[in-house]
N, C-alpha and C positions, 0 to 999 in steps of 0.2 A: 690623844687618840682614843676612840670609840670602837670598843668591837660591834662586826655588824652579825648578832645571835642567827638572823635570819638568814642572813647570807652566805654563813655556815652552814648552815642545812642545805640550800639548795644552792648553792656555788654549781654543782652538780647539771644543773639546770642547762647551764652555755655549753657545756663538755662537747656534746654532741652537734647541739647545732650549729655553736663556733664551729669544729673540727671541718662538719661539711659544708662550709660556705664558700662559692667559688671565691678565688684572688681578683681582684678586682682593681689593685696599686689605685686608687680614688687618691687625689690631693687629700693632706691633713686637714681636719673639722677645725673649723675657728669657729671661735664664738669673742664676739664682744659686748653679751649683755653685763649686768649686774648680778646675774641668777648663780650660785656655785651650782657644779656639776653634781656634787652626791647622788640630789634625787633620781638624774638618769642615768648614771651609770647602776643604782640600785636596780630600779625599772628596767634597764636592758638584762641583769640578769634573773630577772623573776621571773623575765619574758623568755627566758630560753627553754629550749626542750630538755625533760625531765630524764633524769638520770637514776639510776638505782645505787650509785656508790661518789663517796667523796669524802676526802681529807683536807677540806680547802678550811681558811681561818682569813678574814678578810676586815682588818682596820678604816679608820678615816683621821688620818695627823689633822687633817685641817679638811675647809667644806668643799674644796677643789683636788683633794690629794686622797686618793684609794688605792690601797698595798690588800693585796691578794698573798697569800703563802698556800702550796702546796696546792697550783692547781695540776690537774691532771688531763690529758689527753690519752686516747688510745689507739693507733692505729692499724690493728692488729698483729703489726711484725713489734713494735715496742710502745711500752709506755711510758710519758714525758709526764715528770712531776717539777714543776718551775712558779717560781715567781711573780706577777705580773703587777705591774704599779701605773695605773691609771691617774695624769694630773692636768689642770688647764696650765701654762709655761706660756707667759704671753700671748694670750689667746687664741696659743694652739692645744689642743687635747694630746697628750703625748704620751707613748706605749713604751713603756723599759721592760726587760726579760731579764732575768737573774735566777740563778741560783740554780741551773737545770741540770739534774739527775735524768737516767734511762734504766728501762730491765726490758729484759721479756716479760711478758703477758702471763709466764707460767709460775715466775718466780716471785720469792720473796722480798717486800720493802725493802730488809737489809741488804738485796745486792743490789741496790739502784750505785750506779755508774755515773759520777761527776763530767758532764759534756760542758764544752765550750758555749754552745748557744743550741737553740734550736732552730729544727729545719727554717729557710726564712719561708717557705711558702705555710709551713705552721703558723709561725706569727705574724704573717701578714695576715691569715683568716680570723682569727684574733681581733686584730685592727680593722682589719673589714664591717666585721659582725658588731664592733660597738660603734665605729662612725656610721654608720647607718640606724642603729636603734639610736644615739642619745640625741642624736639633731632633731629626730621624734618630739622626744619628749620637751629640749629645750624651745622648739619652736611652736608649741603648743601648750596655751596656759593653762588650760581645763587637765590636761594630762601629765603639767608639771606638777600644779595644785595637787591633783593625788597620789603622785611618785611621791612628795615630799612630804605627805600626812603617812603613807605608811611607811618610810624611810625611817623619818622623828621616831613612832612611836619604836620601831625595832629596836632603833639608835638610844632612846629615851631622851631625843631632844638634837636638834643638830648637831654635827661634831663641831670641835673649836671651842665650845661655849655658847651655843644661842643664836648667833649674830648671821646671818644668811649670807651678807654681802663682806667681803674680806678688805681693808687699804689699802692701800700701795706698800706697804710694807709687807703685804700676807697674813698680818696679825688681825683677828675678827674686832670689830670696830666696838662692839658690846655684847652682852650676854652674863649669864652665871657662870660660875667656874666650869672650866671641863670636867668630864668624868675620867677615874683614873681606869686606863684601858687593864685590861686582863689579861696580861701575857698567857706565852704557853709555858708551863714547868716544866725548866730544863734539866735541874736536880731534883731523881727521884729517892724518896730514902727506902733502907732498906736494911733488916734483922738477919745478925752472921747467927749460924747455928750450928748446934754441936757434933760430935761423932754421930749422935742418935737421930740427926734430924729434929730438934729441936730447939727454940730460939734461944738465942741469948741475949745477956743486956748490953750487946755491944750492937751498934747500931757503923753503918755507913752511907757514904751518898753515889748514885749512879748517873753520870752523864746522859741523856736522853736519846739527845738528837746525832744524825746521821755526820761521821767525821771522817773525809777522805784527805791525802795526802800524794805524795809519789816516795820512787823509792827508787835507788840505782848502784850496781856494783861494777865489777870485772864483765860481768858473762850480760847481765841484759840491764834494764829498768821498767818501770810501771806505774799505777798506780796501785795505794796500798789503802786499807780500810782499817779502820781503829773501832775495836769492840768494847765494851764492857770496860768503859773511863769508869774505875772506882778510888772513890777516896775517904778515906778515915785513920781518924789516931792512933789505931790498934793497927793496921795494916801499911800505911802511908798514901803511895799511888800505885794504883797496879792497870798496868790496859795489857789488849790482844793487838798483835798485827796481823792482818790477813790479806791475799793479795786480791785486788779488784777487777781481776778478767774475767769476771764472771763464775767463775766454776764455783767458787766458795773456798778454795784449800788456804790454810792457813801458810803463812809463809813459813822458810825455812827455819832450823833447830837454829840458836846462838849459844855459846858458852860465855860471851859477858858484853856486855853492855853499856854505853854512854851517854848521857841526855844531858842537851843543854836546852834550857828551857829560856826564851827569847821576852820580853814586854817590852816594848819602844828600844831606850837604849841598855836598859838592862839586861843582862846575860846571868843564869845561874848554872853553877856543872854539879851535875849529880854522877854519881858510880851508880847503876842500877845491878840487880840481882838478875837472872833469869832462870825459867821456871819453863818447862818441857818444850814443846813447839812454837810459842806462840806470845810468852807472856813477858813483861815487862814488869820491873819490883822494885819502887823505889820508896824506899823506907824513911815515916816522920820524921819530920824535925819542922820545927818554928819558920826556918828560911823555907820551905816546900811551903807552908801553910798561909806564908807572907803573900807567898806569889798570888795564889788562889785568891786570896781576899782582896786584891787591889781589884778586881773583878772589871781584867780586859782580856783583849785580844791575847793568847798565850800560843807562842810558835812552839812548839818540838822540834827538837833536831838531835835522831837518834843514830848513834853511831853502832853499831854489830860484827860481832867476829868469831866465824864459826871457820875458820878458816881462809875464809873469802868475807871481806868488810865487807859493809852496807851500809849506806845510807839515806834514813828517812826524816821525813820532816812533814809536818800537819800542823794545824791549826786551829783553834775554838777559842770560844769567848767565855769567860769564867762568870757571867753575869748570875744574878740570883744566886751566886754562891754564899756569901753570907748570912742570909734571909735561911737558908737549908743547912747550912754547920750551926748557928746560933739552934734553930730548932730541934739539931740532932744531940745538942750537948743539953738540952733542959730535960730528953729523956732520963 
């Protein structure tokens, strides 16, 4: 995969003029040339109207497959930050949505609210706005020929390795090796410090990215938001629970705590500590650290008991963790 630098910037670009494009339900785009899609799907977002903000980060696995992260729409009662994965699939051009969060327009990143999907007349407009720009461009070789000069140089060469035209298998037919894409970092590290405010030489690593879950006792359920995943040898795992209706309140007090921590068929049970309203304390050892560094999908499943049990359960991906503990143990 190839990050696309340029489409980073100006992802921003479609926000708007996707947003206002009537629905239109148009049959799916087929295409049955030879040509992969990048360069127009490039070109249809260079060609949109200019935006003054964006968090979008937008790959190419291969020369017909475009993954978008964090693109954003605004409609004035909320804002949609979602997914959007553009691919040719048998020579239809095909729109998938994932991963869609909502706020208000007043509030902060961190209270974006995990939704099912979005509105469908959103991502139809979506679907509207690129089957109408890329059949532009694929129908047009004067204006392919320049999508794909400035697409390359962004790209620093087609995605896949080189090769324009993919086989029957999806694998690009020749070319030089791929480039290795540039994830985003998900462990950030970071310096404990003393009574005084000052650093020490104990170092930890911080989960990045946004982690929702649910939650459900006697009296009601929800969903629940996990703050401040930190992990180190000095400390073990420590997170926040918060609940996610919006307001921001952190969930209720516990006086003890149970986590069992899920990979495939493995199961681990930890006794956790707890720490005033919110926090979560599970103290080093080899088997917590084992878990982390197989670096997969890791389920939570916390048990609480202030009275009245609870239970919650979340999910992330332990990736780049080893790459981030290895560099935190050479300080």
């Amino acid at each position: 995969m190839k990050k696309l630098t340029l489409l980073s910037s100006f992802i921003c670009m479609v926000l708007l003029s996707v947003f206002f494009v009537s629905v239109v339900n148009a049959d799916p785009y087929t295409y049955t040339g030879d040509k992969p899609i990048y360069p127009a799907v490039y070109q249809a977002v260079m060609s949109g109207t200019r935006s003054v903000w964006s968090q979008s980060k937008a790959s190419f696995s291969d020369p017909n497959t475009a993954v978008i992260d964090h693109v954003r729409t605004n409609d004035g009662i909320n804002v949609a930050d979602f997914t959007l994965r553009i691919s040719l699939e048998n020579n239809v051009v095909t729109y998938r949505f994932s991963n869609v969060m909502t706020r208000l327009p007043i509030a902060k990143d961190s209270d974006f609210v995990r939704v099912d999907k979005l509105q469908s007349k959103t991502e139809q407009s979506f679907i509207d706005y690129f089957d109408k720009e890329i059949p532009k461009i694929m129908g047009n070789e004067t204006l392919y020929a320049r999508a794909k000069e400035a697409a390359d140089k962004s790209l620093g060469g087609p995605p896949g390795g080189g090769a324009l035209a993919a086989d029957k298998s999806g694998t690009p037919s020749s070319g030089a090796p791929a480039k290795k894409i540039e994830e985003k970092i998900v462990w950030q590290k970071g310096q404990f410090t003393n009574e005084w405010g000052d650093k020490t030489d104990q170092y930890f690593l911080i989960y990045s990215d946004i982690v929702l879950g649910t939650y459900s006792n006697a009296r009601n359920k929800g969903q629940v938001g996990v703050r401040k995943i930190i992990f180190s040898e000095s400390q073990g795992l420590v997170f926040d629970l918060y609940n996610d209706n919006g307001d921001g309140r952190y969930m209720m007090s516990f006086d003890s705590a149970e986590v069992i921590i899920k990979i495939g068929d493995t199961e681990e049970k930890f006794t956790a500590k707890t720490a005033g309203v919110r926090t979560i304390w599970i103290d080093y050892s080899t088997r917590l650290l084992n878990l982390f560094k197989r670096e997969e999908t890791m389920t939570f499943r916390v048990t609480t008991n202030s009275g009245i049990v609870t239970y919650y359960q979340f999910s992330f991906s332990a990736k780049q963790f080893n790459e981030a503990f290895n560099d935190v143990k050479k300080k």
